[in-house]
Backbone as numpy.savetxt, mean C-alpha at the origin, in Angstrom:
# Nx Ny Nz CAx CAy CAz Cx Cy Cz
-0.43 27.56 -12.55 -1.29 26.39 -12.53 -1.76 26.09 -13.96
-1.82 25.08 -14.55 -2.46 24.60 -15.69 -3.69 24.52 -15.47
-4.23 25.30 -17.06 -5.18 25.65 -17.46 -6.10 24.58 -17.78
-5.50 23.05 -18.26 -6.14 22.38 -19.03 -6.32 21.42 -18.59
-5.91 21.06 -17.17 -6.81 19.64 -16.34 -6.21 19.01 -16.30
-5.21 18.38 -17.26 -4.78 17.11 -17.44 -3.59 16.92 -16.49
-2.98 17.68 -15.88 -1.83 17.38 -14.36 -2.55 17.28 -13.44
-3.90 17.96 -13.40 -4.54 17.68 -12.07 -4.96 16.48 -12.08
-5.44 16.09 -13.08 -6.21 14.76 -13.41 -5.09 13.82 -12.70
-4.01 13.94 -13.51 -3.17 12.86 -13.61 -2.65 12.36 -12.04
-2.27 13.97 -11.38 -2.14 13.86 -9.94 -3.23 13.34 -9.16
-4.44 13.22 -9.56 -5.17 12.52 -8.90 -5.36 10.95 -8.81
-5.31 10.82 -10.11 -5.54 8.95 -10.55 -4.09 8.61 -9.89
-2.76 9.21 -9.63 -1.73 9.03 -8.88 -1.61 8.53 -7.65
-2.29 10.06 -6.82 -2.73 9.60 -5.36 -3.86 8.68 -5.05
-4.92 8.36 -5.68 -5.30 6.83 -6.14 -5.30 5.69 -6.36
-4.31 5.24 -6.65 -3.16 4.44 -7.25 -2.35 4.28 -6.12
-2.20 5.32 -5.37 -0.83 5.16 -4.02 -2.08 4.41 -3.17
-3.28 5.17 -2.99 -4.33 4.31 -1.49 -4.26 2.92 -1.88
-4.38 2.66 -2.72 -4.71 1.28 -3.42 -3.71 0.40 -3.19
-2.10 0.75 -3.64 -1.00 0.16 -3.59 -0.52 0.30 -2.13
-0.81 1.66 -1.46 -1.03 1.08 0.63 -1.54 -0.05 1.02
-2.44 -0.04 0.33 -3.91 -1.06 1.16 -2.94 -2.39 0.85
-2.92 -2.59 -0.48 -2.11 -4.18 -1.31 -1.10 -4.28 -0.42
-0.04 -3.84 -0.12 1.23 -3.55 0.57 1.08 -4.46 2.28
-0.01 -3.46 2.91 -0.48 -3.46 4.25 -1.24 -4.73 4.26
-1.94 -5.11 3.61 -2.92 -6.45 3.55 -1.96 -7.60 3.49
-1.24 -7.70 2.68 0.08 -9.13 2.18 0.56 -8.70 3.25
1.23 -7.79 3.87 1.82 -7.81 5.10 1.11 -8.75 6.36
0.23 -8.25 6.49 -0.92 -8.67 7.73 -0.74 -10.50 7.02
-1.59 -10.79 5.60 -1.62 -12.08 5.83 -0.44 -12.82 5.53
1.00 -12.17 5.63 2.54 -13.37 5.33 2.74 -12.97 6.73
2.92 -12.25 7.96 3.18 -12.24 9.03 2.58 -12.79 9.80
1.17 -12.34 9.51 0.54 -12.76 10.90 -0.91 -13.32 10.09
-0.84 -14.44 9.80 -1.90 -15.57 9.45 -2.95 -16.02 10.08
-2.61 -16.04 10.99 -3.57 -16.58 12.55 -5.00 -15.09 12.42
-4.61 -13.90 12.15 -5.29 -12.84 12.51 -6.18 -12.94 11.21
-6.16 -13.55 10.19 -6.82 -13.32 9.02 -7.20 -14.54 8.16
-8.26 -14.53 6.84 -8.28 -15.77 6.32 -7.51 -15.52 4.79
-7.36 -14.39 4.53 -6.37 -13.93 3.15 -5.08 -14.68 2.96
-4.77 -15.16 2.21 -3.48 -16.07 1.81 -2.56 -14.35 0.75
-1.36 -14.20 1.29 -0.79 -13.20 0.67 -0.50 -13.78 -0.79
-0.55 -12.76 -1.69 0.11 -12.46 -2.87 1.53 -13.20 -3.40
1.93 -13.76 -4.39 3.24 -14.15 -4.52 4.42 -13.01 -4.49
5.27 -13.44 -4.19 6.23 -12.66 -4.07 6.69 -11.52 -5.09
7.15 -12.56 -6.09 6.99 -11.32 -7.80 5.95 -10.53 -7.46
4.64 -10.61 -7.32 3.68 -9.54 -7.59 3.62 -8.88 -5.96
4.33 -9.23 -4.59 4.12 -8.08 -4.07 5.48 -6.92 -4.06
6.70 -7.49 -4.79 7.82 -6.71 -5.01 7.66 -5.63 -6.10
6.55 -6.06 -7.29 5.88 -5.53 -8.48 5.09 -4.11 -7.67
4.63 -4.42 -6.33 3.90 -3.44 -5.63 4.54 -2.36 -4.88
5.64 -3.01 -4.44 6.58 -2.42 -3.64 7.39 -1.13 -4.72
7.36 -1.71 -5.88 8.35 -1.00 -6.88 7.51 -0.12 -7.14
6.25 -0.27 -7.52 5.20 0.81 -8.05 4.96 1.94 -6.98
5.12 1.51 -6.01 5.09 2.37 -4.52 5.92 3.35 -4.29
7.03 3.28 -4.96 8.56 4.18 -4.78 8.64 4.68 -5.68
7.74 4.05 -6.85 7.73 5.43 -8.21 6.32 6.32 -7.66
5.78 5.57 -7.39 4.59 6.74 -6.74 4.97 7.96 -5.72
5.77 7.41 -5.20 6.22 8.25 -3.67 7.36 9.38 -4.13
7.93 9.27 -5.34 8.74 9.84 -5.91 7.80 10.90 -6.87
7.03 10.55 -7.68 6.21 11.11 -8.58 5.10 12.06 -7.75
4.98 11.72 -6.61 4.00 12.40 -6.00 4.61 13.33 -4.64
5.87 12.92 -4.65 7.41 13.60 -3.27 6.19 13.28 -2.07
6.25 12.02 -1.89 5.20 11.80 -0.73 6.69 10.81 -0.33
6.54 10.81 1.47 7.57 9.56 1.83 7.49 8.43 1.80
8.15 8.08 1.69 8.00 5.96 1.86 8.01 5.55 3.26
6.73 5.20 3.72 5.87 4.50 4.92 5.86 3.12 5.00
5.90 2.58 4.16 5.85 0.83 3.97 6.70 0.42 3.06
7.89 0.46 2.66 8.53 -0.36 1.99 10.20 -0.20 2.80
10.27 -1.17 3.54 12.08 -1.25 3.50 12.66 -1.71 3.01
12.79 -2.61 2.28 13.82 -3.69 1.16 14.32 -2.69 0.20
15.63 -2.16 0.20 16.25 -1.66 -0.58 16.35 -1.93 -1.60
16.11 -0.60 -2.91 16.25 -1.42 -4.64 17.51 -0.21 -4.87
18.29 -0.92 -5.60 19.30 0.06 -6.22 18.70 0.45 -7.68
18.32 -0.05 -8.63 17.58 0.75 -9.17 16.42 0.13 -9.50
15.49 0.51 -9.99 13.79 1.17 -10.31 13.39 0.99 -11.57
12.41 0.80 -12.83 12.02 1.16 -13.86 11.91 2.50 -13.36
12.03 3.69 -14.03 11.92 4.95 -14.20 10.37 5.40 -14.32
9.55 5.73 -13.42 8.31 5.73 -13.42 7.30 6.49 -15.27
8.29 7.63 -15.45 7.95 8.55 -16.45 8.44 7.90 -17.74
9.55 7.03 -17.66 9.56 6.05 -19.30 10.10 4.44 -18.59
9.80 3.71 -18.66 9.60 2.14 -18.23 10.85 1.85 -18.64
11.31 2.10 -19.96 12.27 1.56 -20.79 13.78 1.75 -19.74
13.69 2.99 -18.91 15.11 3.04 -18.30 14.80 3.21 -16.65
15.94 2.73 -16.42 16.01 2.51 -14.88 16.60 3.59 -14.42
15.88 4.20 -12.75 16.53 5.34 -12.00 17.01 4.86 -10.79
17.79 5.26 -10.00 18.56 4.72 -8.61 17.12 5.50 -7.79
17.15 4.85 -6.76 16.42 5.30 -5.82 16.91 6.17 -5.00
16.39 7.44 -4.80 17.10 8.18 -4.13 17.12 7.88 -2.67
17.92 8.28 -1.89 18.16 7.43 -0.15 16.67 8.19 0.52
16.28 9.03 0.04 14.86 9.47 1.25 13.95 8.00 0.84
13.86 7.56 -0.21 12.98 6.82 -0.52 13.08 4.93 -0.28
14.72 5.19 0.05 14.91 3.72 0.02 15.47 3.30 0.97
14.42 2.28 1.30 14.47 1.33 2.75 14.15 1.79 4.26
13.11 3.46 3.93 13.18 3.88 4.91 11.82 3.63 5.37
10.60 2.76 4.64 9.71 2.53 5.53 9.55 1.43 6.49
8.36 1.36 6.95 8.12 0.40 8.53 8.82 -1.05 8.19
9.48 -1.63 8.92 9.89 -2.62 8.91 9.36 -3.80 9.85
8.38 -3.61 10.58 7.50 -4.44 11.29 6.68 -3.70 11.42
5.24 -4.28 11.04 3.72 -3.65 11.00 3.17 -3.14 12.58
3.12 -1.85 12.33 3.06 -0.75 13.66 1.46 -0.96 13.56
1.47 -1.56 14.25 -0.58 -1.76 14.21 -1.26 -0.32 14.99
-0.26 0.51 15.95 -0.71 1.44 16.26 -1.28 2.54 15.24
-0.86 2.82 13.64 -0.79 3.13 12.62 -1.70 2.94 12.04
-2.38 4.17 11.89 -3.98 4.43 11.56 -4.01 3.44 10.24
-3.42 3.52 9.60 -3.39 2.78 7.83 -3.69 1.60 8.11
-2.59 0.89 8.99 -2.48 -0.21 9.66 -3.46 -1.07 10.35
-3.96 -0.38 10.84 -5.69 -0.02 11.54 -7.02 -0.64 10.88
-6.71 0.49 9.80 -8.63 0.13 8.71 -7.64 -0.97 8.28
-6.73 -1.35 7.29 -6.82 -2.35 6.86 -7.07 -3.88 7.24
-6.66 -3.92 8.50 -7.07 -5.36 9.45 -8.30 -5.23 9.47
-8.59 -4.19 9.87 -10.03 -4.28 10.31 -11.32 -4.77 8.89
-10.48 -4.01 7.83 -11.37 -4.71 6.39 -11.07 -5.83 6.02
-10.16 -6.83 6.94 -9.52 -8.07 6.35 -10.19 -9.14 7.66
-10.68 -8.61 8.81 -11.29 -9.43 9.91 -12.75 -9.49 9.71
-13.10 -10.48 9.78 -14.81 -10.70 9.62 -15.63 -10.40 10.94
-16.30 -9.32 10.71 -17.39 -9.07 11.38 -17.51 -9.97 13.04
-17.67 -9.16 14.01 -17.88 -10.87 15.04 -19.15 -10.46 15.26
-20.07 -11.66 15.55 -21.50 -11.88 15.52 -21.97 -10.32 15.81
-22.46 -9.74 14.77 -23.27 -8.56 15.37 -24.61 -9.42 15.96
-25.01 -8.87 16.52 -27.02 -9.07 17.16 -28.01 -8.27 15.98
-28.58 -9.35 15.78 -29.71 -9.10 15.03 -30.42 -8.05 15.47
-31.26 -6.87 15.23 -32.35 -6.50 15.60 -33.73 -6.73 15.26
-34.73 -6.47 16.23 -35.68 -7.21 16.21 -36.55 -7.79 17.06
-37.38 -9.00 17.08 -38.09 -9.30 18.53 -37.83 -10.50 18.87
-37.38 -10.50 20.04 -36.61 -11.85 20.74 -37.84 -12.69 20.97
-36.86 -14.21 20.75 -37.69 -15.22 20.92 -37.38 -15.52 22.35
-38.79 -16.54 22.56 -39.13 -17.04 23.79 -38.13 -18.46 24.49
């Protein structure tokens, strides 16, 4: 184990970076599919493929699986130098959800942080 923090660190702001790029992923999903359920207008395309890509260097960098991305990339910016491109290896490519499994806990909180509140009841003393 390293002595000096800085892999742990790094592995952390990583898996960080992955909740974040779930949530982005799962949210544009919810509002380009299913519109009616939400008032969020999704992301442009460039920037949710920009998400999708960052997702598969994450999932690679962190050997976590790919859950949400199916659109196959043959190759990648190389997460560890930008300058060169890596093939995606087949665990990682095109093997996540391909229609939003709402049963799917992830799937789950995020609607639920994208649906507005329905009338809670005030507390307090009712009027006459």
């Amino acid at each position: 184990m390293c002595r000096c923090g800085e892999h742990e660190t790094q592995q952390k702001h990583f898996e960080e970076e992955m909740d974040e790029i779930e949530y982005l992923l799962i949210k544009n999903k919810i509002a380009y599919y299913y519109p009616e359920l939400v008032q969020e207008q999704p992301t442009h395309d460039d920037q949710y493929d920009n998400f999708e890509v960052r997702y598969l260097q994450l999932c690679m960098l962190l050997d976590e699986p790919n859950e949400f991305v199916h659109k196959k990339y043959s190759k990648i910016p190389n997460p560890e130098n930008p300058e060169e491109e890596i093939e995606v290896h087949k665990d990682w490519n095109g093997t996540g959800m391909m229609e939003l499994d709402f049963k799917h806990s992830f799937v789950k909180k995020v609607l639920k942080s994208m649906t507005p509140a329905k009338g809670k009841k005030k507390k307090g003393r009712r009027k006459c």
